[in-house]
C-alpha positions in Angstrom: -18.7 -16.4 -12.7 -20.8 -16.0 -9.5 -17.5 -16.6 -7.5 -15.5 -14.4 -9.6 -17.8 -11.5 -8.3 -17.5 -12.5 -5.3 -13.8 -12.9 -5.0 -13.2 -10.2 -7.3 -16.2 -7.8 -8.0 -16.1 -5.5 -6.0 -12.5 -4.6 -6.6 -12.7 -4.6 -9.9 -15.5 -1.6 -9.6 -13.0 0.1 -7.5 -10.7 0.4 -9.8 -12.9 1.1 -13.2 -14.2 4.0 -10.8 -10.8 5.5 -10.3 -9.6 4.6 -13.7 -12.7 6.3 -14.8 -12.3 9.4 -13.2 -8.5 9.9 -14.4 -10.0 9.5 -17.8 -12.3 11.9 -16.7 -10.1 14.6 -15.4 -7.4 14.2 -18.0 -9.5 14.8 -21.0 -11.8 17.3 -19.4 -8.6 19.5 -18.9 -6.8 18.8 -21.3 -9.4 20.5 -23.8 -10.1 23.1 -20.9 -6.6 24.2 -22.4 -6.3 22.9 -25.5 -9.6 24.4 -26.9 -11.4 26.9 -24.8 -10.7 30.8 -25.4 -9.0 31.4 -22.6 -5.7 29.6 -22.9 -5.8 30.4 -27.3 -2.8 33.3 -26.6 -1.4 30.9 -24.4 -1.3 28.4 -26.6 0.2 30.5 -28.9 3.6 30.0 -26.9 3.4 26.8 -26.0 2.0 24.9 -28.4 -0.1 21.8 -27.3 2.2 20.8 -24.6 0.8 23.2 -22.3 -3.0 21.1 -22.0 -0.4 17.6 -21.7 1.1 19.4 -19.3 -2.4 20.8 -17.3 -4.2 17.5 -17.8 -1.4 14.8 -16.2 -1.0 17.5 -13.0 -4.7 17.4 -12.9 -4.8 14.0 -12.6 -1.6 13.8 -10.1 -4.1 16.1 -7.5 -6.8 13.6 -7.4 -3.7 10.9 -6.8 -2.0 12.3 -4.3 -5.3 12.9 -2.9 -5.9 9.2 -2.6 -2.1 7.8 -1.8 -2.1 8.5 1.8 -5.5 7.0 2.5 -4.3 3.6 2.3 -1.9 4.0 4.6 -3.9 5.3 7.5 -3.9 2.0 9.2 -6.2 3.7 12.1 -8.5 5.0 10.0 -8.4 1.4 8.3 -8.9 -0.6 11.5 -11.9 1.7 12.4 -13.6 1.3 9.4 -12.9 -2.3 9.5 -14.4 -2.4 13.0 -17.7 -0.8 12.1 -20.6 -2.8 11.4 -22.4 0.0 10.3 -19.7 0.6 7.6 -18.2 -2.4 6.0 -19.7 -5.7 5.6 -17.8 -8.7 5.1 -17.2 -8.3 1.4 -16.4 -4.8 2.1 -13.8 -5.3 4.6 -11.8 -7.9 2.3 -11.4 -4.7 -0.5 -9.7 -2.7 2.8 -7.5 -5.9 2.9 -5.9 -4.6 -0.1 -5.2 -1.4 0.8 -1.5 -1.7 -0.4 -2.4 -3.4 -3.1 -4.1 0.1 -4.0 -1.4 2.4 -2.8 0.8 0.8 -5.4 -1.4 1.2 -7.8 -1.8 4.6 -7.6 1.7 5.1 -6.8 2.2 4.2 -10.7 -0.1 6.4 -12.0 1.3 8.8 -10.1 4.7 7.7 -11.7 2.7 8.1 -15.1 1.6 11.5 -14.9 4.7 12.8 -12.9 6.5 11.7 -16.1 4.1 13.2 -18.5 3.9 16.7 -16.9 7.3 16.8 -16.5 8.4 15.9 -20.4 5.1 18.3 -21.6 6.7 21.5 -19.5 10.7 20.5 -20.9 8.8 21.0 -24.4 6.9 24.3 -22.7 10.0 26.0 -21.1 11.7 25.3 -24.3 8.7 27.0 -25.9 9.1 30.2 -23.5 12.4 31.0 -24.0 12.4 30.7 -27.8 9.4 33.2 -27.6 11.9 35.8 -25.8 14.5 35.8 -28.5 11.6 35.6 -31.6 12.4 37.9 -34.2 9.7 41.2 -33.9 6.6 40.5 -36.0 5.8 37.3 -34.7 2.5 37.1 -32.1 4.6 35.3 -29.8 7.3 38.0 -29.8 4.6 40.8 -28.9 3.0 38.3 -26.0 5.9 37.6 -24.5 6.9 41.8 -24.7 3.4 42.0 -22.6 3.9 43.3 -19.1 6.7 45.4 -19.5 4.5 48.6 -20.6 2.2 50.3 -18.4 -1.4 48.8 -18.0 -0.1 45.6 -19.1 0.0 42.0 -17.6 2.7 39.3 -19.1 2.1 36.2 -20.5 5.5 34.9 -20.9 7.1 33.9 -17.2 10.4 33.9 -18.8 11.2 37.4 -18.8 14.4 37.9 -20.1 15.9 37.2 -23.4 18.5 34.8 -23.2 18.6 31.7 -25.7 18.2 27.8 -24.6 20.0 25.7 -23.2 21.1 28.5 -20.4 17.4 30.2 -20.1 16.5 26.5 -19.6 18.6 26.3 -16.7 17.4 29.0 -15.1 14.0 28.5 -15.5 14.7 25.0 -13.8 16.6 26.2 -10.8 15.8 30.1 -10.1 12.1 30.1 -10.3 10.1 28.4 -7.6 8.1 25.6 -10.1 11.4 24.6 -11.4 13.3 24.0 -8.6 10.1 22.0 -6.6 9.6 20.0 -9.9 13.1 19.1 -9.7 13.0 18.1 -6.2 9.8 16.4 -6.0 10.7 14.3 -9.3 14.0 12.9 -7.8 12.0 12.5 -4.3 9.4 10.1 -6.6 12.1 8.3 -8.4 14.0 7.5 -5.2 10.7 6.0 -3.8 9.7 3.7 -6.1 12.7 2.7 -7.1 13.4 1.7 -3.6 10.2 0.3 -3.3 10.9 -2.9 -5.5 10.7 -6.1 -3.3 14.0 -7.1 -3.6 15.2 -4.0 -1.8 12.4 -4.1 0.7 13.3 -7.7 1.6 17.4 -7.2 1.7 17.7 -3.6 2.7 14.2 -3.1 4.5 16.2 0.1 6.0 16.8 1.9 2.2 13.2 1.6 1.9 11.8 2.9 5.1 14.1 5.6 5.1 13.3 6.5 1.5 9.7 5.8 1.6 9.7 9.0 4.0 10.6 10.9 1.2 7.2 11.9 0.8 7.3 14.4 3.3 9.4 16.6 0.8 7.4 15.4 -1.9 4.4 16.2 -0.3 5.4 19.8 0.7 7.3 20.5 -2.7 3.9 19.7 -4.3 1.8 21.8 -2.2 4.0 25.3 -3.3 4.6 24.3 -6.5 2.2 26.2 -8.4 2.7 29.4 -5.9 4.5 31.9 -8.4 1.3 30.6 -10.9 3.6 30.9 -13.7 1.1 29.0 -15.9 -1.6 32.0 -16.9 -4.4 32.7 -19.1 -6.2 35.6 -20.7 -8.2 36.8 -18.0 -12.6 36.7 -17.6 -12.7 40.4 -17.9 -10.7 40.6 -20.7 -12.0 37.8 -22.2 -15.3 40.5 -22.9 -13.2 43.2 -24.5 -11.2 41.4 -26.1 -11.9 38.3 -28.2 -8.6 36.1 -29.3 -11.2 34.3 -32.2 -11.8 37.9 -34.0 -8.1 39.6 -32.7 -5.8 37.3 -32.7 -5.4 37.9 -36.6 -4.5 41.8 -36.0 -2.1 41.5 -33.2 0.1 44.3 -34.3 -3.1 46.6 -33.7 -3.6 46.1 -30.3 -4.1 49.0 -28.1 -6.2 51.4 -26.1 -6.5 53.2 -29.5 -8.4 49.8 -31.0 -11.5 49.5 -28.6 -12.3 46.2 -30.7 -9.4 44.9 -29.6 -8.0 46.4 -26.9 -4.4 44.5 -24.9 -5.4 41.5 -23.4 -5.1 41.2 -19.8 -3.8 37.8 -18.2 -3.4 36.0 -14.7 -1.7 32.7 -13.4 -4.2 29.9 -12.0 -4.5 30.1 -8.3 -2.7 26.8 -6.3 -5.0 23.8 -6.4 -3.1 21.2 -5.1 -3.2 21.8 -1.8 -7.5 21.6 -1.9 -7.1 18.4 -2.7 -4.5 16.6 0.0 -5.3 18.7 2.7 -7.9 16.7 3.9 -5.8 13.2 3.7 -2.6 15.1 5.1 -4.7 16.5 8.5 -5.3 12.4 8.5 -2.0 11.3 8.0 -0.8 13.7 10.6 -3.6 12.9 12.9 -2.1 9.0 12.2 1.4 9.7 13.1 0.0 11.6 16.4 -1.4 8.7 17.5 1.6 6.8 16.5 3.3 9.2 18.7 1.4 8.7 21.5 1.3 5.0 22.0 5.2 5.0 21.5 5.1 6.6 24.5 3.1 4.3 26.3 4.9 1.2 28.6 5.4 -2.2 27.5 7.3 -5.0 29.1 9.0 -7.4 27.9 8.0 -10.7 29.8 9.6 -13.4 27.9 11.8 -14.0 25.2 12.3 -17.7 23.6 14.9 -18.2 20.7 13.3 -20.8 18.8 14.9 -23.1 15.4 15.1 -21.7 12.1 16.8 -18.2 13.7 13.3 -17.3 15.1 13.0 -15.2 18.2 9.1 -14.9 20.3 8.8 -11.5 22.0 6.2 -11.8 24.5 4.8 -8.5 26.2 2.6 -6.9 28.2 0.4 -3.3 27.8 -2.0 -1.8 29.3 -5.3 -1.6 27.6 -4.1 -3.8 24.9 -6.9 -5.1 23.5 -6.5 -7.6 20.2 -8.4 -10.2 18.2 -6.7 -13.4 15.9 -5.0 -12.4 13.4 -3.7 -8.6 13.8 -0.6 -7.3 13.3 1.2 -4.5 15.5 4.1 -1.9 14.8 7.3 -2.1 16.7 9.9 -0.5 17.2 13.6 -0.7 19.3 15.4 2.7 20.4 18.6 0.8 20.8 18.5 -0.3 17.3 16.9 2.9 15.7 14.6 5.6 17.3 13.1 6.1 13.8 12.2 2.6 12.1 8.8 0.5 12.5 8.3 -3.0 11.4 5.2 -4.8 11.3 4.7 -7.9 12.7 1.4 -10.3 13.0 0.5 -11.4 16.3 0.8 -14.8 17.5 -1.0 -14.2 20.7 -4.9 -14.9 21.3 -6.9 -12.5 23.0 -7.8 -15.0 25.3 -4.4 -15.0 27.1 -3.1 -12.2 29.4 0.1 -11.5 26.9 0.6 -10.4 23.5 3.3 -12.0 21.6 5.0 -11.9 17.8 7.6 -14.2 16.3 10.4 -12.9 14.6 12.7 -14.3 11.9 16.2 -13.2 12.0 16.9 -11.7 8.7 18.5 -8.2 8.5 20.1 -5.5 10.6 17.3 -5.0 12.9 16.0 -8.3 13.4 19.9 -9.0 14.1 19.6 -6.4 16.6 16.8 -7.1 18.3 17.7 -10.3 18.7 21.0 -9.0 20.2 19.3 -6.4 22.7 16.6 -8.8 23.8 19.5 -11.3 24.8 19.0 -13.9 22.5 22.6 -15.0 22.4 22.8 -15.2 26.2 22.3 -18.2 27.9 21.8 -17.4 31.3 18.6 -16.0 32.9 17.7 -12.8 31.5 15.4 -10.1 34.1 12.5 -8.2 32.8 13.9 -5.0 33.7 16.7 -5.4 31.5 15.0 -6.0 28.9 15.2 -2.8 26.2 12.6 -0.2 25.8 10.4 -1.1 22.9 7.4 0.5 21.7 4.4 -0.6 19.7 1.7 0.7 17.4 -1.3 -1.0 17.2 -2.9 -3.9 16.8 -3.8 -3.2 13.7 -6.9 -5.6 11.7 -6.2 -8.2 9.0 -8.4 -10.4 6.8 -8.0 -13.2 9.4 -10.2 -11.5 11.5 -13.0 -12.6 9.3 -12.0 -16.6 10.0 -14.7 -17.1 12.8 -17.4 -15.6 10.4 -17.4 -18.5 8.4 -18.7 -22.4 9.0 -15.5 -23.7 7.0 -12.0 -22.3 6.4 -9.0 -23.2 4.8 -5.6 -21.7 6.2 -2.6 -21.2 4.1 0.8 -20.5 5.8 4.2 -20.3 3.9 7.6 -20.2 6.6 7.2 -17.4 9.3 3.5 -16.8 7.3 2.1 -19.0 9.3 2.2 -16.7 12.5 -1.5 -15.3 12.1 -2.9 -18.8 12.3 -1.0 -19.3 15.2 -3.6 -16.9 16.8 -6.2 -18.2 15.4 -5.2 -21.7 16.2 -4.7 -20.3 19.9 -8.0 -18.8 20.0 -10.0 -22.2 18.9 -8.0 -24.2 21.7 -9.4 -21.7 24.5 -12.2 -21.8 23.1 -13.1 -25.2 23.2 -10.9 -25.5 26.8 -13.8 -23.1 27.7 -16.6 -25.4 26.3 -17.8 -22.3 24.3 -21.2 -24.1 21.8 -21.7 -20.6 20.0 -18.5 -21.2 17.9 -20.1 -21.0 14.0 -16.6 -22.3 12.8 -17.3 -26.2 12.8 -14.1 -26.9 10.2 -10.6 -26.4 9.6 -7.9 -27.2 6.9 -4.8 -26.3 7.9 -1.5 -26.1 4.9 1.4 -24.8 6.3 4.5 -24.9 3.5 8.3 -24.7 4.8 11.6 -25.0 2.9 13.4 -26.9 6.2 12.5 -29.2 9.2 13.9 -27.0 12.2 10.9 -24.4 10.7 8.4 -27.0 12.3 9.5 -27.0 15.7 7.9 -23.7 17.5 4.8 -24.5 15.7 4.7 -28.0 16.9 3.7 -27.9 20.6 0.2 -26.2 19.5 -0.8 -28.3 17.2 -0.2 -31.2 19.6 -1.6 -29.4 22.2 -4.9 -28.9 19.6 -4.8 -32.3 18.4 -5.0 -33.6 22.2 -7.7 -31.3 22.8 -9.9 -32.0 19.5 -9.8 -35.6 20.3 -10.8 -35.2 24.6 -13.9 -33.2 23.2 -14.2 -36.1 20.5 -14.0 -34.0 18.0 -10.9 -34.9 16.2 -12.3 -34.2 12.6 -12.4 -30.3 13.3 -9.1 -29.5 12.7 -7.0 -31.6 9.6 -4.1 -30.2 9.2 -1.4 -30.6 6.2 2.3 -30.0 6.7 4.4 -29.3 3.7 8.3 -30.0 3.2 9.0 -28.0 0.3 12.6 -28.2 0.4 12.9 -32.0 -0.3 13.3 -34.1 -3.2 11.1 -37.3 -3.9 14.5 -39.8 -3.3 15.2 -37.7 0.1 11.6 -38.3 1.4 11.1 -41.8 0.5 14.6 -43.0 2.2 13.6 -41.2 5.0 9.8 -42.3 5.2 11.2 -46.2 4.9 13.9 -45.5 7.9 11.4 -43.5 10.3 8.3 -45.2 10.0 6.4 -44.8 13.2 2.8 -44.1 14.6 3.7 -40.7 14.9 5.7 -38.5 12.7 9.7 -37.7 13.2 10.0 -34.7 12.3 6.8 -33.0 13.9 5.5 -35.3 16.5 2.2 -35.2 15.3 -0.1 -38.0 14.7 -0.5 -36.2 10.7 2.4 -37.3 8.9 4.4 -34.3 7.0 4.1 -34.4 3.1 7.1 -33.7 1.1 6.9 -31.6 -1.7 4.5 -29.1 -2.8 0.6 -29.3 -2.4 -1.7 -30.4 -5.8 -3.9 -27.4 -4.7 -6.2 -28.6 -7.9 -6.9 -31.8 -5.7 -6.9 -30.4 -2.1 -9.6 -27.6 -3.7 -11.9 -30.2 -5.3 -11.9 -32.8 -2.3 -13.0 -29.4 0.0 -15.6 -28.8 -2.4 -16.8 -32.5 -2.3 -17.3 -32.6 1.6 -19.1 -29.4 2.0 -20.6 -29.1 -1.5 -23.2 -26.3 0.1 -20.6 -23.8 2.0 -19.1 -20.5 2.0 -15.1 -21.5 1.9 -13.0 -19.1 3.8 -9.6 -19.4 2.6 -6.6 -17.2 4.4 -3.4 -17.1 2.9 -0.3 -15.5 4.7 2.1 -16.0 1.8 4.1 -14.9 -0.8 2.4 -13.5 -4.1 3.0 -16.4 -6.8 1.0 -18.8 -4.2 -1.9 -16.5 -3.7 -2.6 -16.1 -7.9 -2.2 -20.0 -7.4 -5.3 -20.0 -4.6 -6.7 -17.0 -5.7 -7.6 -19.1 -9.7 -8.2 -22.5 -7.2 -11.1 -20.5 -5.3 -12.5 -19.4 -8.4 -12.3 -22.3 -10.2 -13.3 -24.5 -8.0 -16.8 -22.3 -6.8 -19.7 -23.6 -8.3 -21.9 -21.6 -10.8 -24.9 -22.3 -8.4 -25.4 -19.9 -5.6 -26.6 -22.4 -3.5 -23.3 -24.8 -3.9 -19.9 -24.6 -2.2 -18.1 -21.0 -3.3 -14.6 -20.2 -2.0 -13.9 -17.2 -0.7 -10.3 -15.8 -1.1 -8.6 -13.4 1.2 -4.9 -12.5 1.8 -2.3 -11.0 4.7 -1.0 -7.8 3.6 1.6 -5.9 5.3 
């Protein structure tokens, strides 16, 4: 249970907190307009699906509010980078910041689709109220405002019948047509947000994900013409609905009990709420702006197996630590796209580098610019223009904070611990003895045996290195063949059967099959039954649940016994 808190405490306040206060604000407006005074005559014309209406767009301003914050990766970093502000258990909850984006993009989904079906119901509501026959109370509100000394009610201020009134309220005033806008904007985001299109059509999403700009500035005017009103404070004196709304056909400057109600549309809110995170966002892509404009060089490019490509460059000022991830993007391939991709780089050496799978249009097209299908010697100054945002923090930033860390790589996830693999060999070359970090498991997962390849020289190089400094039991490292059946990998163990293994050259021989994390969990927990277990996953999301229930299972109730600690890339 201890564990569980651990892992997942504080996240789980986060989100009671915000689910809290969506409770909060949906109920406390929705009887704001379904109850108080002020909205009775209002109600009068549209029933009760003017409060579900008020309470959902309530909700969608303190949303909206929150879905760019996640996504200011500079902000993000900063906060990540000050001690003063985020401890360790702090900066594993900014981890997830994506993890929270999509969660309020939902709710955002939700309330989007409960204002909008709440004010079909109230348009339908105002234009029926035109064509009432006379008598009716809604028939003499919606006659308000075209006397003298009068204010309307009704928005809809001409009498023709449903479905055409409908129409026009939908496309000729300015709510309408914004609602109608932003709604399709929404719906083309999320439904381009689904992994399968973001892993086969990366392009569809980015290019729809900026969609938000127009969503953004739809929902900023959309309550500008304040077509939703009440009965007004002033009035609200003079003129009580409770003891007039019974004798409506006597209302008048001749009845000073119950003199014509006055009424005014709500003022814009919206924009209150997302200015703040929109002057950030902006602020962001400025920045963004301005190190796209700042030189890199290409100084290296190596095509490596398994259609992966290493970029390795060279900024000025660029400063990095293990583990981050950078922004880049290829004029030649599109002036507008940027694709993250981790760092594989330490900070110890004089480069920055990334590895890159080929696996789309852009990868196929970086790979093309950066000469990857040439064979003969390539200059640096022909190398494209490329420009990169960044570095930006991760959770493996946090590995050298603990004594004892496990690392989890699936396929091209394995680049972050590539820098953090790096960083240990320079290390020790440099005979540094304040290194906390005394012990490392190393999983790395692949489908296919040419994925091994780039990977292989630094672990050879660390393995060399670990057992110069006779210290060969800090790193054990575990290499997975997933893509192999039990009959393949035992005719191949009994006809390659050497002191080192074939398909890595590394003294560790590769496993075939899939880890029994159950085991590999509970033998951790044996050999250091009293630490703190970082475990770092760059993987996809059906093995982190798998770590994620391992870490908590496998933490002992007892503070002082071994307690896994579970954190995960996100991009």
């Amino acid at each position: 249970m201890s564990n569980w808190i651990v892992n997942e405490g504080i996240s789980i306040v986060v989100i009671i907190l915000w689910l809290a206060i969506n409770a909060f604000l949906f109920v406390w407006f929705y009887l704001v307009y379904d109850v108080g005074p002020k909205y009775q005559y209002s109600r009068e014309i549209y029933g009760h699906a003017l409060a579900w209406a008020r309470a959902p767009a309530a909700c969608l301003n303190f949303n909206c509010m929150l879905i760019l914050l996640p996504v200011c990766r500079n902000l993000l970093s900063f906060l990540r980078g000050s001690i003063w502000c985020c401890g360790r258990s702090v900066r594993r909850q900014i981890d997830r910041n994506l993890s929270f984006h999509k969660l309020v993009a939902w709710m955002i989904a939700l309330h989007t689709a409960i204002h909008t079906v709440a004010h079909l119901f109230n348009v339908e509501r105002c234009v029926d109220a035109r064509v009432e026959e006379n008598g009716t109370i809604q028939e003499v509100l919606s006659n308000l405002g075209d006397g003298p000394n009068e204010t309307y009610l009704n928005f809809v201020r001409s009498k023709v019948p449903n479905p055409i009134g409908g129409l026009n309220v939908a496309f000729t005033f300015l709510a309408g047509l914004t609602g109608v806008i932003i709604t399709l904007a929404l719906i083309l985001i999320i439904t381009s947000s689904t992994k399968t299109i973001r892993r086969s059509y990366f392009e569809v999403f980015w290019y729809t994900h900026h969609l938000f700009i127009i969503f953004f500035i739809g929902l900023v005017i959309h309550g500008a013409e304040r077509i939703v009103r009440g009965q007004t404070d002033d009035s609200l004196k003079y003129h009580s609905p409770a003891n007039c709304s019974a004798n409506f056909t006597t209302w008048g400057p001749e009845n000073p009990k119950c003199p014509t109600p006055q009424f005014s549309g709500n003022p814009p809110m919206t924009w209150k709420w997302v200015v703040g995170p929109m002057a950030l966002y902006v602020f962001e892509r400025l920045i963004r702006l301005w190190r796209s404009h700042q030189k890199v060089v290409i100084t290296k490019v190596v095509t490596h197996p398994f259609k992966t490509i290493e970029l390795q460059m060279k900024k000025k000022g660029f400063k990095m630590e293990v583990g981050q991830y950078i922004f880049v993007q290829l004029p030649v391939v599109s002036k507008l796209e940027w694709h993250p991709f981790t760092l594989t780089s330490a900070p110890e050496e004089d480069h920055f580098s990334i590895h890159i799978r080929i696996v789309g249009d852009w990868t196929e097209g970086l790979f093309k610019a950066c000469g990857g299908e040439k064979k003969e010697f390539q200059e640096a100054w022909k190398m494209p223009k490329i420009a990169v945002d960044g570095p930006f923090g991760t959770a493996s930033e946090d590995v050298f904070s603990y004594e004892v860390v496990m690392l989890v790589g699936a396929g091209i996830g394995v680049t972050p611990f590539a820098s953090v693999l790096k960083s240990v060999w320079y290390r020790y070359l440099s005979n540094e003895s304040t290194l906390r970090l005394k012990k490392i498991y190393f999983y790395w997962l692949c489908r296919e045996t040419s994925a091994f390849e780039w990977f292989a020289d630094l672990l050879q190089s660390l393995e060399t290195q670990m057992q110069e400094k006779n210290n060969a039991g800090f790193l054990t490292y575990n290499i997975f063949l997933t893509g192999w059946d039990e009959s393949q990998a035992t005719a191949f163990t009994v006809h390659h059967d050497g002191e080192t293994d074939v398909i890595t050259g590394l003294k560790q021989k590769t496993q075939y099959g899939r880890p029994n994390w159950e085991n590999e969990f509970k033998t951790i927990a044996r050999q250091h039954p009293s630490s703190r277990v970082g475990t770092f996953l760059c993987g996809p999301e059906a093995l982190a649940e798998t770590l994620s229930e391992q870490c908590i299972g496998n933490s002992a109730a007892d503070p002082r016994g071994v307690h896994f600690i579970f954190n995960k890339e996100n991009f």
